[in-house]
N, C-alpha and C positions, 0 to 999 in steps of 0.2 A: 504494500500500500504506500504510495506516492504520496507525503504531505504538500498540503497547497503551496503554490509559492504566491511572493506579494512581492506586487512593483507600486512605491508611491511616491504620489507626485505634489509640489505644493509643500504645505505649510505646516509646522512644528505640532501642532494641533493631529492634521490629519496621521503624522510621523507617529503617533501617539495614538491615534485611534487604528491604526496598521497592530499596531502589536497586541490592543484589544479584541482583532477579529482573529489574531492568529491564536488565541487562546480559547476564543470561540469555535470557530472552524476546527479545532484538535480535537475538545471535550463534543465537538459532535459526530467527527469522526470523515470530516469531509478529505476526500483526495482525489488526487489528478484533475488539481484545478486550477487556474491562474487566476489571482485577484488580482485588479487594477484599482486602485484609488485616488481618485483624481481631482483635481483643481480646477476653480473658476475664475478664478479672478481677472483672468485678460483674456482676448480672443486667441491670444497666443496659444494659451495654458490647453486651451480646449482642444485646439489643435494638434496641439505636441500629445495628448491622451490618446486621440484618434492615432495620429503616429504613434504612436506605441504599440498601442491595440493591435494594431496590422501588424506589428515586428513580431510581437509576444504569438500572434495566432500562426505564423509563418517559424516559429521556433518550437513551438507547443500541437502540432498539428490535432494530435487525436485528448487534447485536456480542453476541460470547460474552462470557457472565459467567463470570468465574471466581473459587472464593472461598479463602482459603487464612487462614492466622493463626493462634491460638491457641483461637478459637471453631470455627472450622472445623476443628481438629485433638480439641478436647473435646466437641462437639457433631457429628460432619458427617452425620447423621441430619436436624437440625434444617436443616438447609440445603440437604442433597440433596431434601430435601423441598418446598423451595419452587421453584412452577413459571419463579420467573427465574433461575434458576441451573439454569449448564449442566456446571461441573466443581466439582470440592471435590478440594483436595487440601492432604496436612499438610505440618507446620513441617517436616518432612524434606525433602519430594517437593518442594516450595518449592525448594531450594537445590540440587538437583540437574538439571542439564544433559539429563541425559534424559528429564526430566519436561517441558520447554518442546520438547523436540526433537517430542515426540508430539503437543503439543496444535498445533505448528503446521501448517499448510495441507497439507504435502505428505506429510504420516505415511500410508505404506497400511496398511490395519488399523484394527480395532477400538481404543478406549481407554474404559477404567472412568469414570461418570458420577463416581466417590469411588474418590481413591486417597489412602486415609491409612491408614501402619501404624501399629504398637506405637510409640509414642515413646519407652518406657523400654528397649527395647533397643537403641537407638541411644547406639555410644560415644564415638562424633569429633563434633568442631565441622566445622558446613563449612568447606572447607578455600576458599569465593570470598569473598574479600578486597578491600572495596572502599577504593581510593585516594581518600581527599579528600570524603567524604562530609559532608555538612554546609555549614558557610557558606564563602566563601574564607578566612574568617579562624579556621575550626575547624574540626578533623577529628576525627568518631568510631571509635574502635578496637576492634574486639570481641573480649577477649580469655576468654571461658569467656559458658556457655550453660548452657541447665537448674536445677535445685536437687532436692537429697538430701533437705532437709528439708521436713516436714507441718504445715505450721500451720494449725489447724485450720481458717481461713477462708478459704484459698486453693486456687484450681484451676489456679494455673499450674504445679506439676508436673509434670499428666496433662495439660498443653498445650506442656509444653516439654523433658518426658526428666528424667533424673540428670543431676546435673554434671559438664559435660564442659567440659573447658582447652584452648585454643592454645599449644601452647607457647613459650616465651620467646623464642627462637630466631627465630620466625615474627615473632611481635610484634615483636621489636625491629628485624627487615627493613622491615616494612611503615613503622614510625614512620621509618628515616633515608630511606626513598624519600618520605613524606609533608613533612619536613623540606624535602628537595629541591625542591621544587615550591613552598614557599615557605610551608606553614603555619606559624605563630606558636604556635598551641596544638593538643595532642592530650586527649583525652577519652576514658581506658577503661573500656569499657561491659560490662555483664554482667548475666546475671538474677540472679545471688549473688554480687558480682565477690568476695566475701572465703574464697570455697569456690574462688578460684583456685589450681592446683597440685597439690590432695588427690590427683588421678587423675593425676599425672603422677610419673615418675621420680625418687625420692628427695622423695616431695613435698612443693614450695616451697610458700613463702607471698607474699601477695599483696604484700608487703614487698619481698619477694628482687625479685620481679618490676620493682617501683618502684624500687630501687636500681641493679639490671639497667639499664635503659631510663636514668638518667639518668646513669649511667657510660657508657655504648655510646653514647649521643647527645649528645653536649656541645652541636649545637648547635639544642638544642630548646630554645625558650625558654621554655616554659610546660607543665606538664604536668599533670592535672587528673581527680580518680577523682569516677565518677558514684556511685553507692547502692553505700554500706555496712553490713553488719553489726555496729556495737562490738565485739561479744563476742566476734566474732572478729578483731577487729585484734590482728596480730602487732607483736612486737616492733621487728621491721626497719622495718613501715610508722610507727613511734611514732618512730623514730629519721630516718626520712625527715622528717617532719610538722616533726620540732626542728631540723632540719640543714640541709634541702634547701629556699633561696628559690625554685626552679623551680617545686615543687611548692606548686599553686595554696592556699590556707590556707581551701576550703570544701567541707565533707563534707555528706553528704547520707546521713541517719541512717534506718536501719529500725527505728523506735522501734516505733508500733504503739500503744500505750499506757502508761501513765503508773501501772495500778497492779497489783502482785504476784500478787493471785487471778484477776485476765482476763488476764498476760502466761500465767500457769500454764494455764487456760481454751484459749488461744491456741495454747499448747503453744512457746511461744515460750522460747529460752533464754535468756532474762537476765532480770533483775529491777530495778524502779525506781532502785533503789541504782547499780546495774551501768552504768547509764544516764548517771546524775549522774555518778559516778566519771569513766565514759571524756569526758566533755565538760570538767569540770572539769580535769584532765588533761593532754589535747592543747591545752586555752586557757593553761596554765602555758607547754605546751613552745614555745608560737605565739601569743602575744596577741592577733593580730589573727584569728587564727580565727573564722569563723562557719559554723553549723548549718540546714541545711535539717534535714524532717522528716517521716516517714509517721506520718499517725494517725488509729486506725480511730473512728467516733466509733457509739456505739450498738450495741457488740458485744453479742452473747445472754447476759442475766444483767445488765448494767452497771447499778446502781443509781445513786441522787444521789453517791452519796460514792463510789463508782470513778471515774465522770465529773470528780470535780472534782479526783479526783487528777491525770487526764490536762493537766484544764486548769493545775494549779500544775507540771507537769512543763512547761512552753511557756518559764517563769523560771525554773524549778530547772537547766534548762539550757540556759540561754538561746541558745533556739532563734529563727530569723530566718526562715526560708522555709518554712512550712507547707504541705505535702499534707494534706491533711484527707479522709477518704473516710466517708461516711456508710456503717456498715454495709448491705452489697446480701448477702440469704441466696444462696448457689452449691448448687444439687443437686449431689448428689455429696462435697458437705463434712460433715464430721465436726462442722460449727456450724450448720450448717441443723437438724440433727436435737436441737440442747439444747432443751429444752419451753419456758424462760423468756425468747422474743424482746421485744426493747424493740418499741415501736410507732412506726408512721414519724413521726408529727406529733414523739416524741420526739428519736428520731435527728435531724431537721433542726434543729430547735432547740437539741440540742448539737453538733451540723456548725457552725451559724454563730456559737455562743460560740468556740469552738476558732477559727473563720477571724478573728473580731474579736481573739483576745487575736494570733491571727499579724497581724495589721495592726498593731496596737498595737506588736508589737516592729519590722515593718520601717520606723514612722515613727522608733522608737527609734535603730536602727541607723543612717539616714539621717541623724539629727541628729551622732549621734556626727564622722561621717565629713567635714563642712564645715571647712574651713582644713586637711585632711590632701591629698596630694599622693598621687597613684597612677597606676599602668600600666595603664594601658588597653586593652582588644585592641577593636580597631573592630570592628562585624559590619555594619554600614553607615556613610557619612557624616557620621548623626546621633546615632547611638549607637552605644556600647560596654558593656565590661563591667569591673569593676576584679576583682585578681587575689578579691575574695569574693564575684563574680559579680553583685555589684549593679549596677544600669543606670546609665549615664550618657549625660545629654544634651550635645553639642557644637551651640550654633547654626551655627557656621562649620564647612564641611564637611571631611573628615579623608578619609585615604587608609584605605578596606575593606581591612582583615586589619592592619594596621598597630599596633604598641604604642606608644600615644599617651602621652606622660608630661605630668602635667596635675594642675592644682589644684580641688579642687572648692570652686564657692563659694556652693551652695546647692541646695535641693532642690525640686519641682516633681512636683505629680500621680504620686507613689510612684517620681523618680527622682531621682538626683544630677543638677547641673547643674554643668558646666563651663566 
């Protein structure tokens, strides 16, 4: 018996929900089958899934394809429809036990070639929780799913439901059982993590939560929040940020843009100002803070002088880790249909000004860092990561998962050198 294999595609989340269905798919006993898990977020994404789909059915001839994800949940017409695909099923039907019970061997009975519902009436997070996901020396935690808000260039939504929360309770079981086992760092993941609690009892905020977790686990050494929204950072998480060494000192901003008529455009709630503010800010309350960053480059409308505000936003707050996404149009968005699209030759050429000025800051930041001393968490032998996520190289090899305390003393092809 063949166990499934899984190709996925997209975002830390879905990387996390892959190793939820390979633990589903095992306990039900499913084989000789390809999972695909796939991504929406640009027409690219959707594309490159379909490319795939055709490699993986042309490598896999006589295995079931099956395709699941956030394209297969916004699209599953586009996929039921190709003749290498044998099941389509959503980000629900995914995390659900009785969906792998059916597709495996011994199901008597019929089963639908697409089974995907309403994702906006779904109100729980799956309730399968995986231990230890990630490297030995990092563990991802998924504490809330979905997002409430419309921004106008996004399809994950209507690929992922309303925001739905884990609640605390849960989360902080899962973290002292991952503790146990010996992880060094946890990483909580979300598709809004700052819309954590809205839908939960007296609702908390993503602060309370962070505060929660590192009172209940004294002996977590490292704790570390993936993509956030500024505008909604609460008070509590601002007082964590100042107070708490555990908590790792590197955010990862849903910027978006850099200027006031396309964040509006966007439908996005904050504004350039709002931006600067909260960076400037949390760098008072934590000097050594650094900034990753999303930002869309070529949105519908963006002229020379929108653009270049995005790009003086890269040093207005000084940002270090760059996501850059070339506007990709999404049917079904509320931005596909503005009359004034930039043209591609444009968009690429302002994609790779935006990646030049983010290279520009990670040489910057790497200079900073030489003759400074930091904790390490190993993720192999040779590298690690210091608590702002930058890389570092050790020639001599180090023990995996381990907090290595160590001098840096130069840097090398976009790494710290140890």
């Amino acid at each position: 018996m063949q166990p499934p294999k899984f190709t996925t595609l997209g975002c830390r989340l879905n990387a996390y929900e892959t190793e939820a269905m390979k633990d589903l798919s095992q306990q039900a006993g499913l084989s000789n089958a390809v999972v695909v898990n796939t991504c929406a977020v640009t027409a690219e994404a959707v594309r490159k899934a379909r490319q795939e789909i055709r490699k993986l059915r042309r490598e896999n001839p006589d295995s079931t394809i099956i395709v699941t994800g956030c394209a297969a949940q916004t699209e599953p017409e586009t996929f039921a429809a190709m003749d290498e695909v044998d099941r389509v099923i959503g980000n629900t039907e995914k995390m659900q036990p009785d969906t792998w019970k059916q597709m495996a061997g011994d199901f008597i009975g019929e089963t639908e070639k697409v089974q995907v519902d309403d994702i906006m009436s779904v109100t729980e997070t799956a309730g399968h929780l995986i231990d230890g996901f990630g490297t030995r020396s990092r563990a991802y935690v998924q504490v809330q799913n979905g997002c409430d808000h419309r921004c106008t260039f996004c399809i994950i939504p209507y690929g992922r439901g309303n925001s739905r929360s884990v609640p605390a309770g849960v989360v902080v079981d899962q973290i002292k059982r991952l503790v146990d086992k010996g992880f060094n760092e946890v990483v909580l993941t979300g598709v809004d993590l700052t819309s954590w609690g809205a839908d939960l009892p007296a609702t908390p905020k993503l602060g309370d939560l962070v505060m929660r977790i590192l009172k209940l686990v004294p002996d977590l050494p490292r704790l570390r929040i993936s993509s956030i929204d500024s505008i909604e950072v609460d008070e509590n998480l601002m007082m964590a940020i100042a107070t708490e060494p555990r908590l790792m000192p590197h955010l990862h901003l849903s910027l978006q843009h850099g200027d006031d008529l396309i964040l509006k455009r966007m439908a996005r709630r904050h504004l350039r100002d709002d931006a600067i503010r909260f960076c400037e800010e949390a760098k008072k309350l934590r000097p050594e803070m650094t900034y990753g960053a999303d930002i869309i480059a070529g949105f519908p409308t963006e002229s020379d002088g929108h653009f270049e505000n995005s790009l003086k936003l890269v040093k207005d707050c000084d940002l270090t880790w760059l996501h850059v996404f070339p506007y990709s149009k999404r049917e079904g968005t509320p931005a596909a249909k503005i009359p004034n699209q930039v043209p591609g030759p444009i968009i690429k050429t302002r994609a790779a000004q935006l990646r030049a000025a983010g290279d520009a800051q990670v040489s910057l930041h790497l200079q900073t860092q030489i003759g400074k001393t930091h904790h390490i968490l190993m993720e192999n032998p040779h590298m690690g990561r210091t608590e702002q996520f930058t890389e570092v190289h050790f020639d001599a090899p180090q023990i995996e998962g381990a907090v290595v305390t160590a001098k840096i003393i130069g840097q090398k092809d976009g790494q710290l050198v140890a």
